[in-house]
C-alpha positions in Angstrom: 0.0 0.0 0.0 1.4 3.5 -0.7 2.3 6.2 2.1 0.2 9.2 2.0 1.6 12.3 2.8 -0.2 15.3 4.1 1.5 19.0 4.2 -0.6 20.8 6.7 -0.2 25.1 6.2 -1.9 27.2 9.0 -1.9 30.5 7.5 -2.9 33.9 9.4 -2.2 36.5 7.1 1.0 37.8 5.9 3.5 40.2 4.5 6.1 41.2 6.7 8.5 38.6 8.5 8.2 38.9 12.6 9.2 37.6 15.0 8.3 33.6 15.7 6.4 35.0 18.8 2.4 34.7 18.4 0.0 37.1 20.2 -3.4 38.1 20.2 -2.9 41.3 17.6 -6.2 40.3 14.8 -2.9 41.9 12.1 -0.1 39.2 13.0 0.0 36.0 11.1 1.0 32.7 11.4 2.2 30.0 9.4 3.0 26.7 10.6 4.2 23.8 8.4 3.5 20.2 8.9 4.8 17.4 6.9 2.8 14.0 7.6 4.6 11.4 6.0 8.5 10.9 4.6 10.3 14.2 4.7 12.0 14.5 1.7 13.1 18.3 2.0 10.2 19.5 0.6 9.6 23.6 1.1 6.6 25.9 -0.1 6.8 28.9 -1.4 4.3 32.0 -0.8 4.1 34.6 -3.6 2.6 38.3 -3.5 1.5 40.4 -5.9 4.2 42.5 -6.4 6.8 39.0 -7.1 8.3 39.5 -3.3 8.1 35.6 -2.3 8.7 34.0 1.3 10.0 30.3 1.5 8.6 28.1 3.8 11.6 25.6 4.5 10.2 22.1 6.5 13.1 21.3 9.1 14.2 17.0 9.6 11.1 16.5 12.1 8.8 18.0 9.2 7.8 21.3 10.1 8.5 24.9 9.5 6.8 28.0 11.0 6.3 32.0 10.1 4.7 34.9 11.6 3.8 37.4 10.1 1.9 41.0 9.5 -1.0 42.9 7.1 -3.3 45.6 8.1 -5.5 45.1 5.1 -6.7 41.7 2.9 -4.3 40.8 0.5 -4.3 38.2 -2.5 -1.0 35.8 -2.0 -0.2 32.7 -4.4 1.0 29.5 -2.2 3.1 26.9 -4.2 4.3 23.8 -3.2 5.0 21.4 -5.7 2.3 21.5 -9.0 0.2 23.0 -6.9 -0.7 26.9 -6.7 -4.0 27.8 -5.0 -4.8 31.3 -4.1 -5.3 32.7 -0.9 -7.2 35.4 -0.1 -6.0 36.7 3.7 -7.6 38.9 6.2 -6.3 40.2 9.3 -6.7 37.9 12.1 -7.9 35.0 9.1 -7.1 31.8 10.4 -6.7 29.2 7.4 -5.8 25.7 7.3 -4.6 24.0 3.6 -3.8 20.7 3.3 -2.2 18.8 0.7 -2.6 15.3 0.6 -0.8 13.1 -1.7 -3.0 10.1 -3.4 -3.0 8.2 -6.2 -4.4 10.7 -8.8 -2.3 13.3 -7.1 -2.1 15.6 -4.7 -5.6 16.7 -3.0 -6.4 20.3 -1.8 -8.5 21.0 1.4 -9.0 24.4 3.0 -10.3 25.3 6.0 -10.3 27.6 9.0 -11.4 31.0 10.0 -11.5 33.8 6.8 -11.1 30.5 4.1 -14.5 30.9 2.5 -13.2 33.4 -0.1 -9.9 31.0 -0.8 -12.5 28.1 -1.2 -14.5 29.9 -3.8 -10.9 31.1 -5.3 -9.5 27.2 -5.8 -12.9 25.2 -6.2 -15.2 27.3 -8.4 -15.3 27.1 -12.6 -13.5 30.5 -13.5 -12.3 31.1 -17.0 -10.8 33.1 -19.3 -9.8 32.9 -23.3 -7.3 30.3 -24.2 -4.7 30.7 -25.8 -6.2 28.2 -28.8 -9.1 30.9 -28.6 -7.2 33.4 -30.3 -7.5 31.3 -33.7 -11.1 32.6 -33.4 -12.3 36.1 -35.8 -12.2 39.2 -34.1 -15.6 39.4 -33.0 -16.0 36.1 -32.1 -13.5 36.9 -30.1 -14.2 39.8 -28.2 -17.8 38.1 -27.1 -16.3 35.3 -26.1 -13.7 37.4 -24.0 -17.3 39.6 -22.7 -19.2 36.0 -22.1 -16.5 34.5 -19.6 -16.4 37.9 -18.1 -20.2 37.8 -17.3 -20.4 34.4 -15.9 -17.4 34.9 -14.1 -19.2 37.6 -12.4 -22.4 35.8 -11.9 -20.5 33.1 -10.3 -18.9 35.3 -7.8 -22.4 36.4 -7.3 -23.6 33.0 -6.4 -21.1 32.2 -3.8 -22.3 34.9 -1.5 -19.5 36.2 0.0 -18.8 39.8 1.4 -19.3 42.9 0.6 -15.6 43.6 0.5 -14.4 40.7 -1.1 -16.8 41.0 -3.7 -15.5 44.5 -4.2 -12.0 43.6 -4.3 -12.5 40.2 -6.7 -14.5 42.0 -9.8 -11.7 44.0 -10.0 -9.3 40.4 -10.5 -11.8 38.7 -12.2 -12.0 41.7 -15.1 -8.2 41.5 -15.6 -8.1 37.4 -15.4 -11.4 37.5 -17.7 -9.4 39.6 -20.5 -5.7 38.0 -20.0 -5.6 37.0 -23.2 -6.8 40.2 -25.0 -3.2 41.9 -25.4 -1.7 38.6 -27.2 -4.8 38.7 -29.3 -3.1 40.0 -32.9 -0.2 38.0 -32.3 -1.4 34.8 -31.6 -4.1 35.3 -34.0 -1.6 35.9 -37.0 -0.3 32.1 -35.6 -2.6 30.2 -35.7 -4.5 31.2 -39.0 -1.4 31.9 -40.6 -2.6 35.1 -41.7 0.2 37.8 -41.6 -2.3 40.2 -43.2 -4.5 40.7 -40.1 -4.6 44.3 -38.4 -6.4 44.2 -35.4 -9.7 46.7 -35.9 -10.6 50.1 -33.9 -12.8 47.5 -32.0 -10.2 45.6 -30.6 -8.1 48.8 -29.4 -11.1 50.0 -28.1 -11.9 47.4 -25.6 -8.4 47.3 -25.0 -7.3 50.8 -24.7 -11.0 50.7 -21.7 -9.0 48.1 -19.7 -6.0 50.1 -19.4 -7.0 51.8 -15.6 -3.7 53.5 -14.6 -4.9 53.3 -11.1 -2.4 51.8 -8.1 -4.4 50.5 -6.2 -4.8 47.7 -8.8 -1.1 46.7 -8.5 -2.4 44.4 -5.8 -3.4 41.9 -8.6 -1.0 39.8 -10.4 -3.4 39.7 -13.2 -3.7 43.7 -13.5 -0.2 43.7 -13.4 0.7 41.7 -16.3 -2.4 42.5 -18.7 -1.0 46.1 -18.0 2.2 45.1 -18.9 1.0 43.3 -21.9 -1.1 46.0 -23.0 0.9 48.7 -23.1 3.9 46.7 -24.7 1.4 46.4 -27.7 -0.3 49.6 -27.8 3.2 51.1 -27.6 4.0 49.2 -30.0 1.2 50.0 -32.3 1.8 53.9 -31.4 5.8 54.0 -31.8 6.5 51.5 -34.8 9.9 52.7 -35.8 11.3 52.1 -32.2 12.1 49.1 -30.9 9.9 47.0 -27.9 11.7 48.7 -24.8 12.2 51.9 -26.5 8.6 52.0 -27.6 7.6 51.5 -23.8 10.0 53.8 -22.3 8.5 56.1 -24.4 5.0 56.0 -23.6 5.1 55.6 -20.2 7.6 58.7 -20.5 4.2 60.4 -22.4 1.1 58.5 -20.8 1.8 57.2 -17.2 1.7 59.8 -14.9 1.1 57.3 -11.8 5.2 56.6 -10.9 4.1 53.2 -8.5 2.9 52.1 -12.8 5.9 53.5 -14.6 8.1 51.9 -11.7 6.0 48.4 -12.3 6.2 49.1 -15.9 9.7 49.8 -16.2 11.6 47.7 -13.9 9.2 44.6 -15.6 10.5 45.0 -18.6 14.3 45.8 -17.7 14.6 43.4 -15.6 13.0 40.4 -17.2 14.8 41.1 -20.6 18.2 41.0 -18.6 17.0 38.2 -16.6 16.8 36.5 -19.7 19.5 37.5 -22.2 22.3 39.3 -19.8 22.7 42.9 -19.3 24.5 43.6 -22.5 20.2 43.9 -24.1 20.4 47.3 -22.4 22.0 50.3 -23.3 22.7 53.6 -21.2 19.8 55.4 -22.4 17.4 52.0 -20.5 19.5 52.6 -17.6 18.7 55.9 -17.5 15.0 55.5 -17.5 15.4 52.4 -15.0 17.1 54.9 -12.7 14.6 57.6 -13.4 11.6 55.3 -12.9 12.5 52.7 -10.4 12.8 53.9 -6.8 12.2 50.9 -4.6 15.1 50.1 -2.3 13.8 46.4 -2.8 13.8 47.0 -6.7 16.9 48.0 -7.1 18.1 45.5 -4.6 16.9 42.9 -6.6 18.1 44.3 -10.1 22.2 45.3 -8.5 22.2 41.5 -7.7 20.8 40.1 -11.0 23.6 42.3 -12.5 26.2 40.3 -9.9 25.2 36.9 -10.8 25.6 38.0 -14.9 28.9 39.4 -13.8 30.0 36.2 -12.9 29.1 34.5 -16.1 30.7 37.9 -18.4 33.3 36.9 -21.1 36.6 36.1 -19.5 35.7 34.7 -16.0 36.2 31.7 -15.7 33.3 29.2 -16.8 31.1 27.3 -13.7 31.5 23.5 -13.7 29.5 21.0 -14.9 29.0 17.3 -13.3 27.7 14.7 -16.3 27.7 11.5 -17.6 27.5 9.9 -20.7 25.2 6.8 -22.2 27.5 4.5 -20.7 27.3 6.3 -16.8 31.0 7.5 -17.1 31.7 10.9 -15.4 32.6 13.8 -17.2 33.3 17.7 -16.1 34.6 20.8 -17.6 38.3 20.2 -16.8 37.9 16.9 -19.3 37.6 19.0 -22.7 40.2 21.9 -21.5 42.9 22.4 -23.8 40.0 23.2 -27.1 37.2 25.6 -28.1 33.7 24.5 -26.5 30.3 24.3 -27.6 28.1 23.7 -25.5 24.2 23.2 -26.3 21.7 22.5 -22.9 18.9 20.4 -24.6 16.0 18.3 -23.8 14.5 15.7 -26.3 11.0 17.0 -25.4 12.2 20.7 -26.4 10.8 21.2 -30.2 13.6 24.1 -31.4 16.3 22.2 -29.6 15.2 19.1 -31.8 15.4 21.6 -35.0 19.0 22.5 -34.2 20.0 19.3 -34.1 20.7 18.9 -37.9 22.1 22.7 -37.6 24.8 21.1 -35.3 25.5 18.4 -36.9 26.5 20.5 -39.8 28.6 22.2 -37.4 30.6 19.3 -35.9 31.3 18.0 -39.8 32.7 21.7 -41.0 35.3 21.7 -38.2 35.9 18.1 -37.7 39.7 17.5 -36.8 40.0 21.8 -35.7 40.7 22.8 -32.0 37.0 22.8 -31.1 34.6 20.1 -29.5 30.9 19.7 -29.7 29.1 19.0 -26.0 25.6 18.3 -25.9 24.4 18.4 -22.4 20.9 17.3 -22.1 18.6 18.2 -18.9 15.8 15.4 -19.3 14.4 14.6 -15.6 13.5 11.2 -17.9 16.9 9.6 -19.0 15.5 7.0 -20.8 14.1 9.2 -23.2 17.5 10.7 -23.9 18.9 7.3 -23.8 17.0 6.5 -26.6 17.3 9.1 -28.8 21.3 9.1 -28.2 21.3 5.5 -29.4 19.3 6.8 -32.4 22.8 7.8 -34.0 23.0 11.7 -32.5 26.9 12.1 -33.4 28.9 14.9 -30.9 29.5 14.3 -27.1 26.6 13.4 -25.5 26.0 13.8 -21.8 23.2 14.3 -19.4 23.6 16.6 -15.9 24.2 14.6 -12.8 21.5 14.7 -10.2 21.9 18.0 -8.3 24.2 19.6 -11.0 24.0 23.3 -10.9 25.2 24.3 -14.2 22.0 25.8 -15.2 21.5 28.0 -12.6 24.8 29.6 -12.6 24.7 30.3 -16.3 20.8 31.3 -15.6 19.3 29.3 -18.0 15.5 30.1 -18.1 15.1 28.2 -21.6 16.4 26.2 -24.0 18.2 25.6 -26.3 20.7 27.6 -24.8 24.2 27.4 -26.4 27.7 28.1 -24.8 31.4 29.5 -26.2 34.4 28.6 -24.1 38.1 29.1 -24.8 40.8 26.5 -24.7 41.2 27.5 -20.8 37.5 26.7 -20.0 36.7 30.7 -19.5 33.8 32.0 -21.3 33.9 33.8 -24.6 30.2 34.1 -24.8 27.4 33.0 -21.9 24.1 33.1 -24.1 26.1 32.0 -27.8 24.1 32.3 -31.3 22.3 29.0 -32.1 24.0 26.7 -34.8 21.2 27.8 -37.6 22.5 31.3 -36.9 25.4 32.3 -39.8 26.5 34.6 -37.1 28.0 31.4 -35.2 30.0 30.0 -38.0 31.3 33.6 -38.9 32.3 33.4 -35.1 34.4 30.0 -35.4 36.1 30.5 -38.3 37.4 33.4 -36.6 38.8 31.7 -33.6 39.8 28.2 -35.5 41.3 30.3 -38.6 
């Protein structure tokens, strides 16, 4: 028979970290953790609107504990595995979740003192446009978008909650009715394959109505990134000559006059591009407007130490180890292929443009067979069977998979792949976030350094 395992969370309300002393103050929170069941180092995470997250580490007996402090109900995300239910928390609330493992997966139950409003937030039929929607004509678009909007309402309605809840949700549920509104045009053109479509007067209408520069909304993940969304497009749309960041600098420069939005606005973008492609994306006039715009001692906290951890990785330093193996379980690491150029692509076989390079590589590895260079697949497959199998398919190169534990990824900052890597005969980096193989760029590179 299979152990269950039940993770208990006791939750009182949150944002700021106190003391683990609990009194009688209706605004201090607790959180106590309870693991029921084999402790396999399992933590939770607790997520806010404005991306500031708390861990919730479980010590060897299975338990962890936080106090902490609102004055006023807050929406928070809690994740702890797959799972992600939201929690809407009062002062003084008193709510009880737990997750309980079974064969069909893990089960959700809340309870407690304030949890009626996190019940109807996990367990009722909410919905918003798909993705797959956007294939749909304009119009029938927009109604459907208006449709899901109204019954979302009328559900809410039915669950007869209060006044100020009620309040405080049509405000989320309008901005998670019409999350897919911004991406409309683009995913549109997709699917239908129709590179002619222009989005009507209609469409910037309804979306231009949603655009409430009000700050009070930033409480809501979902306000937050339609706004974000929305303006990149209708930026966009308003500065075509200028490029995406430009474009957005720019009108929040002209239209946001609310500086808690231009910060959100701002630092999103900045910071997510960097986050993504390294600090070289930006140029002086971006820092300038990041400096202008962002104020937030935690902001800027954040961003200084994303700028640290790129340092590390910046051409010349030094490259992070690697700890691999090949089909045959032998070890390898980075000091093994010192003493030629490396390649290196991070890969999964479930990754559809990794498999497209593939052939690109190959090319690759014939055009400088027998030069100072080596090819190094690394793939990061949680299934190694899978990669097993394809290897033994007749994928030419060095193939290896990450050890259990390996932290290559995260020091290089990988947040998706492929991702390719350049390193020198010495093992330091020539370039952390290299051009792919089906780039000419990357051969232009090579035969520099091999000629």
């Amino acid at each position: 028979m299979r152990c269950t395992k039940r993770i208990i969370f006791f939750i009182l309300s949150s944002v700021i970290l106190l003391p683990l002393l609990f009194s009688c103050n209706s605004n201090k929170a607790r959180i106590s953790v309870t693991l029921i069941g084999e402790n396999d180092g399992s933590f939770a995470m607790i997520s806010f609107a404005d991306e500031k997250e708390i861990v919730l580490p479980i010590d060897s007996l299975g338990k962890g504990e936080l106090t902490l402090n609102i004055t006023e109900p807050i929406y928070v995300t809690l994740y702890y595995q797959y799972k992600s239910p939201i929690l809407f928390l009062t002062p003084g609330a008193d709510i009880s979740i737990v997750f309980e493992e079974a064969e069909s997966g893990l089960n959700t139950e809340i309870t407690g003192i304030g949890s009626e409003e996190s019940r109807y937030l996990n367990f009722t039929n909410l919905f918003a446009a798909r993705i797959n929607d956007t294939e749909l004509g304009e119009g029938e678009f927009l109604s459907l978008s208006d449709s899901l909007h109204n019954a979302n309402l009328q559900e809410l309605q039915k669950a007869g909650l209060s006044k100020k809840f009620n309040d405080l949700e049509r405000e989320r549920l309008k901005y998670f009715s019409y999350s897919t509104l911004p991406s409309y045009p683009y995913f549109h053109r997709r699917l239908t394959m129709d590179t002619s479509y222009n989005a009507s007067s209609s469409y910037w209408d309804k979306l231009k109505g949603l655009m409430v520069m009000d700050a009070s909304l930033l409480q809501y993940k979902e306000y937050r990134t339609f706004i974000a969304e929305a303006v990149e497009r209708v930026s966009r749309k308003q500065y075509p000559e200028l490029r995406t960041l430009d474009a957005l600098i720019k009108y929040v420069e002209s239209e946001v006059t609310d500086p808690l939005i231009a910060e959100m606005l701002v630092n999103r973008k900045i910071f997510r591009l960097i986050e993504n492609y390294g600090p070289e994306v930006i140029n002086d006039s971006h820092l300038d407007a990041f400096n202008r715009f962002v104020k937030s001692p935690d902001l800027v906290g954040k961003y200084n130490t994303l700028i640290e951890k790129w340092g590390k990785i910046a051409a010349g330093n030094i490259s992070p180890d690697f700890s691999c193996i090949d089909i045959d379980g032998n070890k390898f690491s980075l000091s093994d292929f010192r003493g030629k150029y490396l390649y290196i692509d991070v890969w999964a076989t479930w990754c559809g443009p990794c498999r497209v390079e593939i052939p690109h590589l190959q090319e690759l590895e014939e055009k400088y067979h027998g030069k100072d260079i080596t090819f190094v697949s690394i793939s990061c497959d949680s299934d190694p069977v899978a990669w097993k199998s394809m290897v033994s398919a007749g994928m030419t190169g060095v193939q290896l998979h990450f050890d259990e534990g390996d932290t290559f990824m995260e020091n290089y900052m990988i947040s998706g792949i492929p991702h390719f890597i350049l390193l020198d005969k010495e093992g330091k980096i020539i370039s952390s976030n290299m051009s792919r193989p089906s780039d000419p760029a990357t051969a232009v590179k090579l035969d520099q350094l091999l000629n």
